[in-house]
C-alpha angles and dihedrals in degrees: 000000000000122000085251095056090046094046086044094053088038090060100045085045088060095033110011103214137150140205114199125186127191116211140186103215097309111347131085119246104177142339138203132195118211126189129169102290104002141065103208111180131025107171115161114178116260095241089054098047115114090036109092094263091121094041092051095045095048093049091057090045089053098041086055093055091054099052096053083054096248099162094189133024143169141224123197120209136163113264082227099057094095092182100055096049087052101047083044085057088045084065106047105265135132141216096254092176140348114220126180115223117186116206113217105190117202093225084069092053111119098190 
């Protein structure tokens, strides 16, 4: 096992997490990243939206979840991105809360 592998199984034993792609032949279509309790990215390429690409990719994340007996879990997403929530709704899941984050960028710091 290399010291990649170990450091790798070391890591998801501390903090279980995934990162799935999808590809056609050798190009990436689409990733998500799962970690107990939250599914944190879900990206699928323009050209392969509408295709089943997102749906495939959150039922592996959340079979994965299940299998790593994660009883609960969230996903964030912007208010304003009308297509992931509904996509999110599509599968069955709910607004749960609506936060507001607001994003200071050091660059904008006039200091």
């Amino acid at each position: 096992m290399s010291d990649t592998d170990r450091m790798t199984q070391l890591l998801n034993a501390r903090h279980p997490c995934v990162t799935m792609l999808t590809y056609e032949e050798t190009e990436a279509l689409g990733v998500v990243r799962a970690a107990a309790g939250k599914i944190g990215l879900i990206a699928v390429k323009g050209e392969a939206r509408g295709a089943g690409v997102g749906s495939a990719l959150l039922r592996a994340a959340l079979d994965w979840l299940v299998s790593n007996r994660v009883a609960s879990f969230t996903v964030a997403t912007q208010l304003r991105n009308v297509r992931a929530l509904r996509f999110y709704g599509r599968a069955g899941l709910l607004i749960s809360s609506v936060e507001l984050w607001f994003h200071l960028w050091p660059s904008d710091l006039h200091v």
